[in-house]
C-alpha positions as CSV (number, residue, x, y, z in Angstrom):
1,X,15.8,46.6,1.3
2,X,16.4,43.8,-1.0
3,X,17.3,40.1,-0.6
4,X,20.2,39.1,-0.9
5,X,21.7,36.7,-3.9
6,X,22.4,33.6,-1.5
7,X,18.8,33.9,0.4
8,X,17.0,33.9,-3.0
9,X,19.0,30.8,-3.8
10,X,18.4,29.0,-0.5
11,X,14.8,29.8,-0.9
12,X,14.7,29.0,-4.7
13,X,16.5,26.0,-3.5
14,X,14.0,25.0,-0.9
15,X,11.2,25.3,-3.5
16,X,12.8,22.8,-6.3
17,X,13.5,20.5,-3.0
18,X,9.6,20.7,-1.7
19,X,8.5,20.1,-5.6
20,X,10.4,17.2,-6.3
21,X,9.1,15.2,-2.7
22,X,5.4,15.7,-3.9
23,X,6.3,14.5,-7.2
24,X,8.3,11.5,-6.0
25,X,5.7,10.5,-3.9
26,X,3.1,10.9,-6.3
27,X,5.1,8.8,-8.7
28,X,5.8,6.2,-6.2
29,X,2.0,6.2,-5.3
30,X,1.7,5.7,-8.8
31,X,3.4,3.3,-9.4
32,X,2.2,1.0,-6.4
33,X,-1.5,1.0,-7.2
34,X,-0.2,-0.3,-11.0
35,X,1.7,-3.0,-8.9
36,X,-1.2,-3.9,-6.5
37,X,-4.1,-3.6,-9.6
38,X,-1.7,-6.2,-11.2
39,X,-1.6,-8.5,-9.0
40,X,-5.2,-8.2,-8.0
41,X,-6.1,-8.6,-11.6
42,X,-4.1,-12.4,-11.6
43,X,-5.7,-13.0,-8.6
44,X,-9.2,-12.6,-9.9
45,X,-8.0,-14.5,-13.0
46,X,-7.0,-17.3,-10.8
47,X,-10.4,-17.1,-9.1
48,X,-11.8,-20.3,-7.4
49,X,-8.8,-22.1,-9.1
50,X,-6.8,-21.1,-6.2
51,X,-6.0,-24.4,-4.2
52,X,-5.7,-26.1,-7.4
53,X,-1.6,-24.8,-8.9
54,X,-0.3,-26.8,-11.3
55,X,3.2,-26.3,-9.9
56,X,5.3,-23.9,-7.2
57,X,8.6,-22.7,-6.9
58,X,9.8,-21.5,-3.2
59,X,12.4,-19.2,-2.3
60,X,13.7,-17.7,1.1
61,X,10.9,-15.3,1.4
62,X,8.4,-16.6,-1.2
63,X,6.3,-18.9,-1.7
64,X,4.7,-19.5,-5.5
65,X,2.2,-20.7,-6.8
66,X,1.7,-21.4,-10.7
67,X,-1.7,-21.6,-12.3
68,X,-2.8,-23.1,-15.7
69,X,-4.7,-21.2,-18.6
70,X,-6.2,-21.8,-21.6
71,X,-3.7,-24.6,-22.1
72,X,-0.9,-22.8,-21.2
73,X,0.6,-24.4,-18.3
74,X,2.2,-21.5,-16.3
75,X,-0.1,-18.8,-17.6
76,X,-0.7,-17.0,-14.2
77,X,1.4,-16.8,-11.0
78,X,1.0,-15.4,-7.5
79,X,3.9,-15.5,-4.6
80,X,2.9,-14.8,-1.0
81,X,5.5,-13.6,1.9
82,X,4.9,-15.6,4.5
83,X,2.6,-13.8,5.9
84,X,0.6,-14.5,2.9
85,X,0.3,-11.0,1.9
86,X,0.3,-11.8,-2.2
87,X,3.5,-9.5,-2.9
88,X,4.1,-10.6,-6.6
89,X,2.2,-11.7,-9.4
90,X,3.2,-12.7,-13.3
91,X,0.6,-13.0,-15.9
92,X,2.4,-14.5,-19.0
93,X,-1.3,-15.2,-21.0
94,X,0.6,-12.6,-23.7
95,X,3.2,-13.1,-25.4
96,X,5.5,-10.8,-23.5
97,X,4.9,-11.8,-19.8
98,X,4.1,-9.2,-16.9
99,X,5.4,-9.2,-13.7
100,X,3.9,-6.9,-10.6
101,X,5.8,-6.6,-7.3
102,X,5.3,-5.3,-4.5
103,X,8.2,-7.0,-2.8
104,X,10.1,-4.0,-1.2
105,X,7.0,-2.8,0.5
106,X,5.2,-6.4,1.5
107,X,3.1,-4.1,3.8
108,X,1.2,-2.2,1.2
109,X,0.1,-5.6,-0.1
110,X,-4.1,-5.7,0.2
111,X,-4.7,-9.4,-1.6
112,X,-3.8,-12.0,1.1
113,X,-3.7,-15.6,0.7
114,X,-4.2,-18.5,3.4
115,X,-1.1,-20.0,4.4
116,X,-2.3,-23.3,5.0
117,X,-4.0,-23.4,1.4
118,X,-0.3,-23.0,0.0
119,X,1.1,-25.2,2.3
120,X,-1.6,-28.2,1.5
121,X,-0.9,-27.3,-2.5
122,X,2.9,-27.7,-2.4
123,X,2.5,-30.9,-0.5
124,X,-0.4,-32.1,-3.1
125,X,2.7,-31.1,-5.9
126,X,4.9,-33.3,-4.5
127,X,3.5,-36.1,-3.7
128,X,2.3,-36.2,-7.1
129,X,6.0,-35.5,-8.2
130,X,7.0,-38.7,-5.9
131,X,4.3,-40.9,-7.1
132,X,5.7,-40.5,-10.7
């Protein structure tokens, strides 16, 4: 007896379905460890530099920290959730600047930051800013 058309579709159809969730998630797995190697790679370029930014910006749900390089004043930059999970990262050494984010799945972040280390920095920034 042979299959009908419609249940060689439907299972034609579930096939394409399955195939394009591995792919997706390989492509998404992809695309996070290029997003977490980024930012790890500022990190280590900040290296024992860390407490010493030479300016922040803050949002609602970051906090940033800007590093200097080679003379260039806002070379590197990490920005920790508050949890301090480091969830985005910009390396602008180049002349095209690269950004890494890992902002809409903060709990995939594996470089972490100490809260209180940012804290102390962006009050260290502006008391500098005030004493000028």
């Amino acid at each position: 007896m042979r299959p009908h058309r419609w249940q060689v579709v439907a299972v034609c159809t579930v096939f394409v379905a399955a195939l394009l969730v591995i792919v997706g998630r390989a492509e998404r797995a992809s695309e996070r460890r290029k997003e977490l190697d980024g930012i790890a790679l500022v990190r280590s370029l900040v290296g024992n530099k860390i407490a010493g930014p030479v300016n922040f910006r803050v949002s609602p749900d970051l906090y940033c920290l800007l590093y200097e390089l080679r003379g260039r004043p806002f070379a590197l930059e990490l920005c920790a959730d508050r949890y301090g999970r480091l969830v985005e990262a910009a390396d602008r050494r180049g002349s095209v600047p690269v950004f890494y984010s890992v902002t809409s799945e903060p709990q995939v972040a594996n470089e972490r930051i100490d809260m209180h280390l940012v804290a102390r920095a962006i009050a260290r920034l502006e008391a500098e800013a005030k004493a000028r």
